[in-house]
C-alpha positions in Angstrom: 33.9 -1.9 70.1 30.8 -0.7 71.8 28.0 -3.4 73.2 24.3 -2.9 73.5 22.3 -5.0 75.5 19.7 -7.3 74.3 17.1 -5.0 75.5 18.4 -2.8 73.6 18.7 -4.6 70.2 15.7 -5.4 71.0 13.8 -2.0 70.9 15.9 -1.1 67.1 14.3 -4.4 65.7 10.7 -3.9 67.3 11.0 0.3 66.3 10.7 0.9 69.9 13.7 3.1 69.4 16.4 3.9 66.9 20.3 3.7 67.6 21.7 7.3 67.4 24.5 8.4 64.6 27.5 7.1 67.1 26.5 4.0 67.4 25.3 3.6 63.3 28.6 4.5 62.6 30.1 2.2 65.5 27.9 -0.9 63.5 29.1 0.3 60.0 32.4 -0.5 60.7 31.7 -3.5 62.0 30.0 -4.6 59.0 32.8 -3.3 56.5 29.7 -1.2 55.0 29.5 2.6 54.8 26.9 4.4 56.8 25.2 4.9 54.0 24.3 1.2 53.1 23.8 0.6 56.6 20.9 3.1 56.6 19.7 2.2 53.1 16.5 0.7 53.6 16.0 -0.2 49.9 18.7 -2.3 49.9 17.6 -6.6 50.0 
């Protein structure tokens, strides 16, 4: 499993920066969830 730092985190929530393709796909399968879903932002 790959970790991010809080700093990190951080800056994807506040769209300071985005997390590239690896580590989507890293967090998809943590979540169970395609990388689609993970991305979808009209998903609630």
């Amino acid at each position: 499993m790959t970790t991010y730092t809080r700093q990190t985190i951080s800056k994807w929530e506040s769209n300071q920066s985005s997390p590239d393709i690896q580590s989507c796909k890293a967090m998809a399968d943590v979540f169970g969830i395609s990388l689609e879903e993970l991305l979808d932002e009209n998903k609630k």
